[in-house]
Structure formats: structure tokens, C-alpha cells
mmCIF file of the C-alpha atoms, coordinates in Angstrom:
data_MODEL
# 
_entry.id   MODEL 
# 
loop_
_atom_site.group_PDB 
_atom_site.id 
_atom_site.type_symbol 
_atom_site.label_atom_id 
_atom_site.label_alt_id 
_atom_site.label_comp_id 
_atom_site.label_asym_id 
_atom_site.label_entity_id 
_atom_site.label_seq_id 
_atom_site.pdbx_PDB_ins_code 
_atom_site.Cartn_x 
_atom_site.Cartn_y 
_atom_site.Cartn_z 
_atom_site.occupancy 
_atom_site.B_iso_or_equiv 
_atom_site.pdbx_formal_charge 
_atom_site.auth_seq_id 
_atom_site.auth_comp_id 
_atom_site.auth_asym_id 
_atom_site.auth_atom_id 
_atom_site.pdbx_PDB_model_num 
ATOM 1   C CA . UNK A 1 1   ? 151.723 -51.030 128.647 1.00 0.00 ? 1   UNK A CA 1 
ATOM 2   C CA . UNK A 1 2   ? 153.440 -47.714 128.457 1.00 0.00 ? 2   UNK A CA 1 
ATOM 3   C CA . UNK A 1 3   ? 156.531 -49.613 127.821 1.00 0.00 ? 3   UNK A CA 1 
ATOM 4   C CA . UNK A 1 4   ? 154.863 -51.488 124.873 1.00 0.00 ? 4   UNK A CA 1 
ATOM 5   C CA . UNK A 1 5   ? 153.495 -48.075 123.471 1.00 0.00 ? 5   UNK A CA 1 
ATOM 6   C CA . UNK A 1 6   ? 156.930 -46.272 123.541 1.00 0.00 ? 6   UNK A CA 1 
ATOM 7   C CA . UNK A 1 7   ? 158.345 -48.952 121.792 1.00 0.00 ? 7   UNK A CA 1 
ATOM 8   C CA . UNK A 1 8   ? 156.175 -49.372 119.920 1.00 0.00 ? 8   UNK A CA 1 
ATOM 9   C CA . UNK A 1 9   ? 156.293 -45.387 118.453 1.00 0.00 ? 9   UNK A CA 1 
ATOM 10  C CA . UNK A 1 10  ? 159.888 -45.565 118.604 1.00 0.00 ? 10  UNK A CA 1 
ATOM 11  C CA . UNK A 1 11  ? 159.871 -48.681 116.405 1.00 0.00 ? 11  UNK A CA 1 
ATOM 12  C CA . UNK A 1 12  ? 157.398 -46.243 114.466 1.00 0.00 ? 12  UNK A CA 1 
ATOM 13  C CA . UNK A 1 13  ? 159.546 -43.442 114.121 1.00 0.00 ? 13  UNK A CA 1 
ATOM 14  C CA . UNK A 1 14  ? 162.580 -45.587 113.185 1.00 0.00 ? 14  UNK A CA 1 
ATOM 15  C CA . UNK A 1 15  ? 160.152 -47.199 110.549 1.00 0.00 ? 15  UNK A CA 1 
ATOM 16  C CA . UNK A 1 16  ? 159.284 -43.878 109.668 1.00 0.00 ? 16  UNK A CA 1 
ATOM 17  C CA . UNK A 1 17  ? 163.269 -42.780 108.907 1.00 0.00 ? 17  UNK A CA 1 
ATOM 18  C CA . UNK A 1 18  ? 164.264 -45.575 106.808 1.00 0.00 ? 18  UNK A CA 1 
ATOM 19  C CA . UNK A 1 19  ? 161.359 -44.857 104.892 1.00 0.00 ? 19  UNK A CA 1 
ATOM 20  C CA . UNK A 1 20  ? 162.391 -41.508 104.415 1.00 0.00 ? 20  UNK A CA 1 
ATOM 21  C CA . UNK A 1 21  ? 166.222 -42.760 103.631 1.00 0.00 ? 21  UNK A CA 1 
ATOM 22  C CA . UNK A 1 22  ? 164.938 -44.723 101.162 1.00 0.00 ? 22  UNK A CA 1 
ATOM 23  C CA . UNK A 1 23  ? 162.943 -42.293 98.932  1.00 0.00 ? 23  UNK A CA 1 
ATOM 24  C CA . UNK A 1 24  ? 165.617 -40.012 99.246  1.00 0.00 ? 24  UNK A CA 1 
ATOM 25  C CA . UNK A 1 25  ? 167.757 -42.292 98.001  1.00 0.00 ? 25  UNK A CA 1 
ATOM 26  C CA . UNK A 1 26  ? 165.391 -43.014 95.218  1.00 0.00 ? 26  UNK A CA 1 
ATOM 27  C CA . UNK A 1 27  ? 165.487 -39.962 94.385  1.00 0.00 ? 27  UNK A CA 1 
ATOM 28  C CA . UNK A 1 28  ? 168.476 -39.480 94.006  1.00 0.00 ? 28  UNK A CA 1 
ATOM 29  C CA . UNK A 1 29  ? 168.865 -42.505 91.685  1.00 0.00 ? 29  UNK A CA 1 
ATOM 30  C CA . UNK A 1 30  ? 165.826 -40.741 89.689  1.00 0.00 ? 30  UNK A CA 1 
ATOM 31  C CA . UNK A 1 31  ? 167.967 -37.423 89.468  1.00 0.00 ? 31  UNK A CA 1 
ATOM 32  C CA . UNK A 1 32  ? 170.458 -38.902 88.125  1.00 0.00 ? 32  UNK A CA 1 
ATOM 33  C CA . UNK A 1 33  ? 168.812 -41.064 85.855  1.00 0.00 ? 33  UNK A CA 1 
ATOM 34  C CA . UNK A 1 34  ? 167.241 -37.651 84.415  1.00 0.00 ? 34  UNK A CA 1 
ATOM 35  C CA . UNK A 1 35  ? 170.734 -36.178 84.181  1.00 0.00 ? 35  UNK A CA 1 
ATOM 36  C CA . UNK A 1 36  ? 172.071 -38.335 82.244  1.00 0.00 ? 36  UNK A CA 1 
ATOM 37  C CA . UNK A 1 37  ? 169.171 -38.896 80.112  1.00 0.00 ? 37  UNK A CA 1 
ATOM 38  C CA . UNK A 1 38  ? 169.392 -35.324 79.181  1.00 0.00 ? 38  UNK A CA 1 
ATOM 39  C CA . UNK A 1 39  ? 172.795 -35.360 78.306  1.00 0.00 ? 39  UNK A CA 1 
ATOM 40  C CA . UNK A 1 40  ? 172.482 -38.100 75.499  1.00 0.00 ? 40  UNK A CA 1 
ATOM 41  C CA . UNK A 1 41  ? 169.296 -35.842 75.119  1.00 0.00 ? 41  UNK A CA 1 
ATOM 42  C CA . UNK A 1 42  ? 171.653 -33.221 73.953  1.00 0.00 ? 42  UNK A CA 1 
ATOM 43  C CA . UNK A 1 43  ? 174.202 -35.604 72.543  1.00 0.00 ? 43  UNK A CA 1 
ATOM 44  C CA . UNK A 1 44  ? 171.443 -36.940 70.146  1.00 0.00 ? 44  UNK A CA 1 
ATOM 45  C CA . UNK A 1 45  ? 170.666 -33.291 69.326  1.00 0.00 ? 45  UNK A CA 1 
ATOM 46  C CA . UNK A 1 46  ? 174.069 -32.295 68.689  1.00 0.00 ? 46  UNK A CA 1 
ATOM 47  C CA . UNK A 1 47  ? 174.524 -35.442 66.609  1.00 0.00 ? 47  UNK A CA 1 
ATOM 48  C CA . UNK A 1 48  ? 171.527 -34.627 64.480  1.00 0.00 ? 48  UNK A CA 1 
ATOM 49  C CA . UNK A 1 49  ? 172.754 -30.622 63.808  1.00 0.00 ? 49  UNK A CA 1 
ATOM 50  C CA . UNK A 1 50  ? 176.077 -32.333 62.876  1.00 0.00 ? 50  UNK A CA 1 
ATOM 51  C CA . UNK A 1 51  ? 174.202 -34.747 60.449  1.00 0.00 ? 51  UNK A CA 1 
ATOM 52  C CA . UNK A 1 52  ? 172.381 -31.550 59.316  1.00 0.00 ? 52  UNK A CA 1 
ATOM 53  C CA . UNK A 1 53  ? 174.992 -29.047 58.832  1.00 0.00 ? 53  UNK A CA 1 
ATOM 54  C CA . UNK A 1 54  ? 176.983 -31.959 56.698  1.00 0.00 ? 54  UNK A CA 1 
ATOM 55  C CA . UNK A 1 55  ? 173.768 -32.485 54.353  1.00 0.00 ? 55  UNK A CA 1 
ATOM 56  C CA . UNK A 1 56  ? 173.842 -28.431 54.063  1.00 0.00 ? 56  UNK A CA 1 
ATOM 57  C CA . UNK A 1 57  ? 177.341 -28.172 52.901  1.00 0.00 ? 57  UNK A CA 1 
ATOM 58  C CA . UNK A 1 58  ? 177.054 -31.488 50.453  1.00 0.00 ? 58  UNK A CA 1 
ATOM 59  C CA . UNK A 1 59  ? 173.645 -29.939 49.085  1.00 0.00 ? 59  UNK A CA 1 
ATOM 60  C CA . UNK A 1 60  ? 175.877 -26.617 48.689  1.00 0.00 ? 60  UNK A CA 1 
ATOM 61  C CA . UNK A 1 61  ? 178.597 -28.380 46.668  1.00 0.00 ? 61  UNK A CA 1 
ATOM 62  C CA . UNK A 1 62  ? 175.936 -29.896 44.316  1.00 0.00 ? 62  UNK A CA 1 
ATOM 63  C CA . UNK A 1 63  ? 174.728 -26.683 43.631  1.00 0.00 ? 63  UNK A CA 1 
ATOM 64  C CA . UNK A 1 64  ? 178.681 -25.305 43.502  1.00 0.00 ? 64  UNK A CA 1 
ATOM 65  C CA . UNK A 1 65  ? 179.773 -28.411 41.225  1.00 0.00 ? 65  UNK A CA 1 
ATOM 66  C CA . UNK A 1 66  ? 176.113 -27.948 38.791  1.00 0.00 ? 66  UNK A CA 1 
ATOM 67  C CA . UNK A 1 67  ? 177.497 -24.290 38.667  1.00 0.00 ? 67  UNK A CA 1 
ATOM 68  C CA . UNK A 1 68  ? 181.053 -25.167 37.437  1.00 0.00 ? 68  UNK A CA 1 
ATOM 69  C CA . UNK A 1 69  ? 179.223 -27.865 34.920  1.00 0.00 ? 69  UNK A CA 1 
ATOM 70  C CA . UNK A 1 70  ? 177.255 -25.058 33.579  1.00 0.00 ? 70  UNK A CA 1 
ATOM 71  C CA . UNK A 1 71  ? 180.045 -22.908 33.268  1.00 0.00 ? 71  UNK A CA 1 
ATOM 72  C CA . UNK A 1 72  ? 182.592 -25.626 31.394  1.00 0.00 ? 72  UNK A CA 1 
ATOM 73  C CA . UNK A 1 73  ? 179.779 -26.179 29.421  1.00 0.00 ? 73  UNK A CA 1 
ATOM 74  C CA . UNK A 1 74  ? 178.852 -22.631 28.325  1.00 0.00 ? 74  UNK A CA 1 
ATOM 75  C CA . UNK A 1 75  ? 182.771 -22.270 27.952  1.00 0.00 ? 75  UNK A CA 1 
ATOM 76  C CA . UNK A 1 76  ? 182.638 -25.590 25.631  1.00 0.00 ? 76  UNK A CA 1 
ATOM 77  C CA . UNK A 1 77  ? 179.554 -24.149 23.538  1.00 0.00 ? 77  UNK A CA 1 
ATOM 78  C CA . UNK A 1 78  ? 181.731 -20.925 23.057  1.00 0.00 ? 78  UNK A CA 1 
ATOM 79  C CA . UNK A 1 79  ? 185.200 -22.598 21.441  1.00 0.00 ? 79  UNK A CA 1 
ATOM 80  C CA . UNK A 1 80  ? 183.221 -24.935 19.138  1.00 0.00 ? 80  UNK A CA 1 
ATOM 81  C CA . UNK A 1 81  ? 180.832 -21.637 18.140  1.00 0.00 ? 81  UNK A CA 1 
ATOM 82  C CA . UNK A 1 82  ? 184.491 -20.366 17.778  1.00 0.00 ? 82  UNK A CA 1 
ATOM 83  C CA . UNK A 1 83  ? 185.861 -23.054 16.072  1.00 0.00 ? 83  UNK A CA 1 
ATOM 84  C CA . UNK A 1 84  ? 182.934 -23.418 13.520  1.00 0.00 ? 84  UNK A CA 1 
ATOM 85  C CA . UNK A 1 85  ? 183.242 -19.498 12.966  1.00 0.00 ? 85  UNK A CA 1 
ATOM 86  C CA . UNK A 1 86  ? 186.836 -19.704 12.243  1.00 0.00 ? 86  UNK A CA 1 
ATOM 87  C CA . UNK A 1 87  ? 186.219 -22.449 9.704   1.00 0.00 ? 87  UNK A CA 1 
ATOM 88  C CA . UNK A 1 88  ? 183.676 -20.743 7.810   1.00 0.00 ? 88  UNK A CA 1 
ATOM 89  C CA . UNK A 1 89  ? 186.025 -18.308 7.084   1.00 0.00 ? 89  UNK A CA 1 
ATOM 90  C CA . UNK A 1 90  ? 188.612 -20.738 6.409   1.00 0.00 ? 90  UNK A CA 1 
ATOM 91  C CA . UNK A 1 91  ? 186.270 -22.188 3.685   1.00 0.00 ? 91  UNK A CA 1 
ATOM 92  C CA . UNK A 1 92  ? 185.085 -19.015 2.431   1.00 0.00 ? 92  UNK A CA 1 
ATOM 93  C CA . UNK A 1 93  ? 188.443 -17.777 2.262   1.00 0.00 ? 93  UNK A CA 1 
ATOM 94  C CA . UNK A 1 94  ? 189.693 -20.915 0.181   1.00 0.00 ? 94  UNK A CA 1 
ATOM 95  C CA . UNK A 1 95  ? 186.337 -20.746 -2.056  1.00 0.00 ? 95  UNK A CA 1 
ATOM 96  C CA . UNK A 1 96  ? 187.747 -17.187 -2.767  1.00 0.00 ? 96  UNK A CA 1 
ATOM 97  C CA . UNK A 1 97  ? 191.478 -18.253 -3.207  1.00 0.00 ? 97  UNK A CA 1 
ATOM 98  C CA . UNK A 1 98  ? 190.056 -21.144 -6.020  1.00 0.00 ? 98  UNK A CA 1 
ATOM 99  C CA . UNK A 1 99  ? 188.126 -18.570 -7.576  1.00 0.00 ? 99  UNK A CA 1 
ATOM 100 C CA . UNK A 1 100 ? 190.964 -16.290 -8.200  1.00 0.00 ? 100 UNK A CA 1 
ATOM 101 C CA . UNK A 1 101 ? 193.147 -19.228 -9.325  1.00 0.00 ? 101 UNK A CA 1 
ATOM 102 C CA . UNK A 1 102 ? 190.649 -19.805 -11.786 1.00 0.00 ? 102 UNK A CA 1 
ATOM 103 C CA . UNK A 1 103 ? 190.452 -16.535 -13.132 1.00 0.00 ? 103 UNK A CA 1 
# 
């Protein structure tokens, strides 16, 4: 009986060991799992602050290229302001030239 028992707590303890092995090993797997699910974790985040720093600088050459528009623009508004100037006088001028021809 004594010889049943031992075996019996040494089939136990060996029981008892694989058991261990085996969560360990689990473990492991589970560690590693985690590892590499936080490194596409941070892969995904560095994606996204790469998506985000490209909408920043396109949003930041709108607002450069509505700039240069406005500026053209202003710039266009000045030469015809110019041009219209510079034919008013051409006008008056030649109103004053036919005057003194008439004369």
C-alpha cells in the first residue's frame, strides 16, 4: 500500500510539473502575443501622426496657396486701377489736344 501511495504522489508531483510547464509555456505564448500586439499598437499610432502631420502641412498650403491668390489678385486689382488711371488721362489729355486744335 505504501508502494501504491508513493506512486501514486510521485505520479502527483509529475502531474503537478507538466502542469506547471504548460502554463509557463502559455505564458509565454501570451507575452508574446502582447508584444507584438503593442508594436502594431505603436505602428498604428505612428501611422495615424504620419496621416496627421500630412493633413497639417496640405491644410498649411491651402492657406499658403489662398494667400498667394489674394495677393495676385490684389496685384491684378492694382494694374487695371493703373491702367484705367492712365487712360483717363490719356482721354483727358486728347479732349484737351482737340480743344486746342479747335481753337
Amino acid at each position: 500500500a505504501e508502494d501504491a501511495c508513493r506512486a501514486a504522489e510521485a505520479g502527483l508531483t509529475h502531474a503537478r510539473k507538466e502542469a506547471l510547464m504548460r502554463e509557463e509555456e502559455l505564458l509565454a505564448g501570451a507575452r508574446k502575443e502582447k508584444d507584438a500586439g503593442e508594436k502594431l499598437g505603436g505602428a498604428v499610432r505612428d501611422a495615424e501622426s504620419r496621416v496627421e502631420a500630412a493633413r497639417a502641412a496640405a491644410a498649411a498650403g491651402e492657406e499658403e496657396r489662398r494667400e498667394e491668390r489674394a495677393r495676385l489678385e490684389g496685384r491684378v486689382r492694382e494694374e487695371e486701377a493703373r491702367r484705367r488711371t492712365a487712360e483717363e488721362k490719356a482721354a483727358a489729355a486728347e479732349g484737351r489736344a482737340s480743344e486746342t486744335e479747335t481753337r
